[in-house]
Residue frames relative to the residue before (quaternion, step in Angstrom):
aa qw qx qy qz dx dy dz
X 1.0000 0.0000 0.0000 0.0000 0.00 0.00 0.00
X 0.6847 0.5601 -0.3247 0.3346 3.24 0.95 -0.76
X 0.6342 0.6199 -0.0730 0.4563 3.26 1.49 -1.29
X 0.5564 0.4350 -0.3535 0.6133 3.38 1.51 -0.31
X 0.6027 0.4772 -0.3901 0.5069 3.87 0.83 -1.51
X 0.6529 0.3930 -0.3348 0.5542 4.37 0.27 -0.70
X 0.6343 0.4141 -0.4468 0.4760 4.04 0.09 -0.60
X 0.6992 0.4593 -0.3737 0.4006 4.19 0.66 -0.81
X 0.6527 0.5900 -0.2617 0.3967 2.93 1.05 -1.33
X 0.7476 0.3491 -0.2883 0.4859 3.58 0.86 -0.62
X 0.4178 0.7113 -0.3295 0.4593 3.27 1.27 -0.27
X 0.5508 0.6136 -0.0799 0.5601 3.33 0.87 -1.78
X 0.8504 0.3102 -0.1481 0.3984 3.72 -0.13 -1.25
X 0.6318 0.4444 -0.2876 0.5662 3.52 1.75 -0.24
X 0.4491 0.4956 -0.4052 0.6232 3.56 1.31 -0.18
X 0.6363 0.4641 -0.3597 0.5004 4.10 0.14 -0.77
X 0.7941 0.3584 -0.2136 0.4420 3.55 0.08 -1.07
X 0.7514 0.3421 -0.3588 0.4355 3.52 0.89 -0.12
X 0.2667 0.7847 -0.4866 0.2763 3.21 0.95 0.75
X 0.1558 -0.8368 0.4392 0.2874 3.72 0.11 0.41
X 0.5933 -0.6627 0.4366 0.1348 3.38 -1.48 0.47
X 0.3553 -0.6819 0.5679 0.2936 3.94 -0.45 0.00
X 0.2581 0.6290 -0.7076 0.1924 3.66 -0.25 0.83
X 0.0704 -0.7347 0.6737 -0.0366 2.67 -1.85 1.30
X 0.0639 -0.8206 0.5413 0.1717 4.02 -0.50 -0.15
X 0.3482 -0.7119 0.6061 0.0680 3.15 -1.20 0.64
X 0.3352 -0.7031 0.6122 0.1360 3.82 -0.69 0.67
X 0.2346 -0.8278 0.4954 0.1191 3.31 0.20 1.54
X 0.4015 0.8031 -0.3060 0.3166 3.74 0.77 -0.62
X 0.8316 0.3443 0.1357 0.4141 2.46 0.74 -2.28
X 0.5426 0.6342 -0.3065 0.4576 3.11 1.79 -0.80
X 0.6106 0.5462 -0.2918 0.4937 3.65 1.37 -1.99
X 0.6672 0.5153 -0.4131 0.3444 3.53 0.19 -1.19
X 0.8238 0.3168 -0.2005 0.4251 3.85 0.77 -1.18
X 0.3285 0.6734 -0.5613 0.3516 3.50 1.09 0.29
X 0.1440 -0.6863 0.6518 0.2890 3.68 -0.96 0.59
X 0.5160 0.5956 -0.5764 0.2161 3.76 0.45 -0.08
X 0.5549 0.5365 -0.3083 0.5561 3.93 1.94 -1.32
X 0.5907 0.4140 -0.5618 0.4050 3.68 0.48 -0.62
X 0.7544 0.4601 -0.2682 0.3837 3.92 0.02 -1.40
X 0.7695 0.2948 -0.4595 0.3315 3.52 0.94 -0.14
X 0.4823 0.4610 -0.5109 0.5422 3.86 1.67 -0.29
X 0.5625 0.4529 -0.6254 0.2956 3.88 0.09 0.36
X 0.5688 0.6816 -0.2134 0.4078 3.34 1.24 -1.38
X 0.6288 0.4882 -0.0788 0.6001 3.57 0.77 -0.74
X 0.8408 0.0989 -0.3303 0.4174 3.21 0.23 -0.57
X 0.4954 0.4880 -0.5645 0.4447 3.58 0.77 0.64
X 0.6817 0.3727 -0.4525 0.4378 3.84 0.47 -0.19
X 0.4479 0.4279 -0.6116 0.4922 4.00 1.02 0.21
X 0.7791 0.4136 -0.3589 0.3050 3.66 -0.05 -1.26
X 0.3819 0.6247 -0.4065 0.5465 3.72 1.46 0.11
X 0.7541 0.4256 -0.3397 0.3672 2.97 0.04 -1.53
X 0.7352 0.4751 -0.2904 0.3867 3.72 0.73 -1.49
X 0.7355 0.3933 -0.4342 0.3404 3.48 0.60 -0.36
X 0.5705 0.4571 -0.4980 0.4665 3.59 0.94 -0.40
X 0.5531 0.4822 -0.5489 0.4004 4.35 0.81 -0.46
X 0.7882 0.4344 -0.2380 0.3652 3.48 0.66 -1.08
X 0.5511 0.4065 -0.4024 0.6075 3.77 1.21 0.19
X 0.7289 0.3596 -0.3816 0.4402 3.62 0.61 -0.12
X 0.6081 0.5526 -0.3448 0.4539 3.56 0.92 -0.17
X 0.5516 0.5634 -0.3036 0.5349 3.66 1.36 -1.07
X 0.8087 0.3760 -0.2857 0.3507 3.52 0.31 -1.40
X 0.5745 0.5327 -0.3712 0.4983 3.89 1.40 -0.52
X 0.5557 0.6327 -0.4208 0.3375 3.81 1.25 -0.58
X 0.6954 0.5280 -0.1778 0.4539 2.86 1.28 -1.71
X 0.5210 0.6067 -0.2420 0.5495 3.87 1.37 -0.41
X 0.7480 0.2127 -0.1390 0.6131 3.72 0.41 -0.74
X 0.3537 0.3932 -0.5931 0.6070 4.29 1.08 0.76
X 0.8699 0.3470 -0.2706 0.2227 3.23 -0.47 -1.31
X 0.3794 0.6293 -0.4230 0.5302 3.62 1.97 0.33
X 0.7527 0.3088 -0.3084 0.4929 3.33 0.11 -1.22
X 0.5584 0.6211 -0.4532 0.3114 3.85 0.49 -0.48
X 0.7525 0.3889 -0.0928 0.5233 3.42 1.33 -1.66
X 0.3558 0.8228 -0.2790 0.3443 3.58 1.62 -0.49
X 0.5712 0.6363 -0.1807 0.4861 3.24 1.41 -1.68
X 0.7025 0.2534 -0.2712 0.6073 4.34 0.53 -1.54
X 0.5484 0.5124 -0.6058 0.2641 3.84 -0.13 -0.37
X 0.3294 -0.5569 0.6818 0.3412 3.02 -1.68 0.10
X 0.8042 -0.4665 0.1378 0.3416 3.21 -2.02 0.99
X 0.5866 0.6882 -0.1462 0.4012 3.09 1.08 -1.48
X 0.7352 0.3442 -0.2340 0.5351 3.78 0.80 -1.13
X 0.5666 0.6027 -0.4084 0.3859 3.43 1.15 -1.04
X 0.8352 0.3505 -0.1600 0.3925 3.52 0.21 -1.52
X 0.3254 0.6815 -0.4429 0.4833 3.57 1.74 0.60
X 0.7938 0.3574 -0.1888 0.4545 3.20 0.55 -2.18
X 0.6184 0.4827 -0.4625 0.4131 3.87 1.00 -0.80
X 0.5642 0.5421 -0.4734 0.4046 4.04 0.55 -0.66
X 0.7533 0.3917 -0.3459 0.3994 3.80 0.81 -1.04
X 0.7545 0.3723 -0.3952 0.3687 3.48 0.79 -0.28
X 0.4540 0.5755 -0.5822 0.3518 3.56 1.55 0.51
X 0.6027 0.6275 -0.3848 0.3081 3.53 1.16 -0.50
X 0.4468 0.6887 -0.3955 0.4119 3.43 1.62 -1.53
X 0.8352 0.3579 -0.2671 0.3208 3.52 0.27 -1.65
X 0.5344 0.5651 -0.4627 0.4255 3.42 0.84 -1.13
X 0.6980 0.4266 -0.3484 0.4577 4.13 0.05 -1.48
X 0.6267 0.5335 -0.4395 0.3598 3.85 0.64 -0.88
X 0.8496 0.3621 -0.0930 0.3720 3.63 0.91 -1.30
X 0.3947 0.5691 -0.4053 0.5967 3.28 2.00 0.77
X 0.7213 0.2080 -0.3766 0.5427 3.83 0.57 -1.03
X 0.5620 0.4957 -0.5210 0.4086 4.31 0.20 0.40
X 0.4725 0.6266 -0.3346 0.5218 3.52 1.20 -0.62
X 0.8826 0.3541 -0.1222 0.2840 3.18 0.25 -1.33
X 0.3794 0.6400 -0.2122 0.6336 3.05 2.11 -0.64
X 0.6524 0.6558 -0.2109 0.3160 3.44 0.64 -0.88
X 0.6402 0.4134 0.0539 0.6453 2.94 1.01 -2.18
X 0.6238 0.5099 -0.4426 0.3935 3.84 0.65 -0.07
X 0.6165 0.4663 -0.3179 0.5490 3.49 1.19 -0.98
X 0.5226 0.6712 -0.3719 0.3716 3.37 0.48 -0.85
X 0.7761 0.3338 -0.1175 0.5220 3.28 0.27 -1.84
X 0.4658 0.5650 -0.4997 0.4628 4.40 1.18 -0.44
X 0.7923 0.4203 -0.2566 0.3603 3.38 0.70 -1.25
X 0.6756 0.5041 -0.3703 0.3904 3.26 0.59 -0.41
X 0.6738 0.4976 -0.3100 0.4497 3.60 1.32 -0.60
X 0.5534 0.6158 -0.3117 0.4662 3.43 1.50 -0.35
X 0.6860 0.4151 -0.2321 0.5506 3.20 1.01 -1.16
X 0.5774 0.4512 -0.4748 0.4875 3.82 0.41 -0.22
X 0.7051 0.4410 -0.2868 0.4754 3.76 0.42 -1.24
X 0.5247 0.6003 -0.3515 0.4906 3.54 1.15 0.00
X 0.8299 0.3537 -0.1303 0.4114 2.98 0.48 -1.18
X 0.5441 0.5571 -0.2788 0.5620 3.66 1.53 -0.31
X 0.5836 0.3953 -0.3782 0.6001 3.85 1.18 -0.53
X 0.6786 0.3108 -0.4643 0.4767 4.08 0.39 -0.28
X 0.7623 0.3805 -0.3610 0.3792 3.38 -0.13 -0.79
X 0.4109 0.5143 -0.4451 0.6071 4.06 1.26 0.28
X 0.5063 0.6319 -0.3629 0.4612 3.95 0.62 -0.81
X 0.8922 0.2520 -0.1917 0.3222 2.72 -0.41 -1.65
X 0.6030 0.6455 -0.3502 0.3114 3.43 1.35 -0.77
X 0.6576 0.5972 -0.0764 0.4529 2.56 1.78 -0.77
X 0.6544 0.4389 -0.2413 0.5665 3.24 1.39 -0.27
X 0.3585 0.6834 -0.3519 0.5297 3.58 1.50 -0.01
X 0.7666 0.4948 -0.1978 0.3583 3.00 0.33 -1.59
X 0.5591 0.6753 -0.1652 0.4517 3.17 1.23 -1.42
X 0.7603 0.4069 -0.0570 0.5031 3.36 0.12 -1.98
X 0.3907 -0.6224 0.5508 0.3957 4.07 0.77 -0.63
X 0.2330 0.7065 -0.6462 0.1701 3.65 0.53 0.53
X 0.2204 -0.6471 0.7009 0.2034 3.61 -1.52 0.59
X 0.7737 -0.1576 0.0407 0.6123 3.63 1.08 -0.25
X 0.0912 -0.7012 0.7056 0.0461 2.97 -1.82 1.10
X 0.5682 -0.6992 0.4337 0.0138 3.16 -0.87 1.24
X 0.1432 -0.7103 0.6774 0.1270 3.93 -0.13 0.42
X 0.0676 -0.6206 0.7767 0.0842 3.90 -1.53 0.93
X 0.1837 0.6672 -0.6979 0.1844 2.81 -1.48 0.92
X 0.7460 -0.5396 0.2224 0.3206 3.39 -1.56 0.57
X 0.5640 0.6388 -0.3422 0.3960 3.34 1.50 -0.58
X 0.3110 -0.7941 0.4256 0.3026 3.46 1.61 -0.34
X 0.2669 0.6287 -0.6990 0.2119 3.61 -0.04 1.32
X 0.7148 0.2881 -0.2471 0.5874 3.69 1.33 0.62
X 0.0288 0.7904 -0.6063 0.0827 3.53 -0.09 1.08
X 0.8224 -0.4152 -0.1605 0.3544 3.44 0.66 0.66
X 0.1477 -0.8448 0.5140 -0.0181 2.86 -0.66 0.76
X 0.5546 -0.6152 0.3829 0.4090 4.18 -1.12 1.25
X 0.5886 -0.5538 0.4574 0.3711 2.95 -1.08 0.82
X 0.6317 0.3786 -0.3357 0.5873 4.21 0.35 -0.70
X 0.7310 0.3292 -0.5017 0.3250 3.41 0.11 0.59
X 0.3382 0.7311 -0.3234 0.4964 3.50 2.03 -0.08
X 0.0136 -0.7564 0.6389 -0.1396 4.10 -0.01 1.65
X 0.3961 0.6242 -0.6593 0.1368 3.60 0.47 0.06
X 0.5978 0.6415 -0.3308 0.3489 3.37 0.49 -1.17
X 0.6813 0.4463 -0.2334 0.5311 3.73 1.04 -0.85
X 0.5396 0.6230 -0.3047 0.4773 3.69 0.89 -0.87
X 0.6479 0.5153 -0.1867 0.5290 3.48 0.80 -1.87
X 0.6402 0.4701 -0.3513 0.4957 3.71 0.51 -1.21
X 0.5780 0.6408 -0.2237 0.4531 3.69 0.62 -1.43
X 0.5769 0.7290 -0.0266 0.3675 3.24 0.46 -1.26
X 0.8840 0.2812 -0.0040 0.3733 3.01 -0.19 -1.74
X 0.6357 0.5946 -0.1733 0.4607 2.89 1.78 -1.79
X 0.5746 0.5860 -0.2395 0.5188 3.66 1.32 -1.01
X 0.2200 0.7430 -0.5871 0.2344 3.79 0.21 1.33
């Protein structure tokens, strides 16, 4: 009796374990690249870099043309005024290339907080689409390889993206 109650029981526990699982994965790569929210914000960004460079480069040109027309006038000064006006326009530059610095590091740091909050609204998604879909696991590919391979039909990025996009 016992041996029959232990034969079900293991029986039973191999019927449990072969239950199969929902695992999907999702080629993050590919997913970031087709998000249109990452397209619209690396557009967004990159028009405040290309701001940023033309006001550095109109503000650098116009101090060039400012520190010519020193050394031009440098020449009548006496020593004393000269090395007055050259001390103030080392200052001009130094203060010019601290507030561009900062300006600088501001985009910088916009992007990075955008892109994190980006990346915390997909990966909330997908968890969320898991949930949704009955996933027991979705998988993230990516170069670091925590997916080396994986069946194509089990490859949802393409849905996610769809998912994704539609979700505005």
């Amino acid at each position: 009796m016992n041996k029959v109650i232990l034969g079900v029981a293991f029986v039973l526990s191999l019927a449990a374990c072969q239950q199969s699982q929902k695992i999907a994965y999702v080629d993050n790569s590919k997913l970031l690249d087709e998000y249109q929210e990452k397209k619209d914000l690396e557009a967004m960004l990159k028009g405040k870099i290309n701001k940023y460079q033309l006001k550095r480069d109109s503000i650098s040109q116009a101090f060039q043309v400012k520190a010519q027309a020193f050394e031009a006038q440098a020449k009548s000064l006496a020593p004393a005024v000269a090395q007055q006006k050259y001390s103030e326009l080392a200052q001009e530059s130094q203060l010019l290339q601290q507030q561009l610095m900062v300006e600088e590091q501001a985009i910088q740091e916009e992007s990075r907080t955008k892109m994190d909050t980006l990346l915390k609204k997909v990966k909330s998604f997908i968890k969320n689409y898991g949930k949704q879909h009955d996933y027991d696991f979705i998988l993230g590919a990516n170069d670091g390889g925590s997916v080396h391979y994986g069946k194509a039909d089990k490859d949802i990025t393409a849905d996610i993206v769809k998912a994704l996009n539609e979700k505005k």
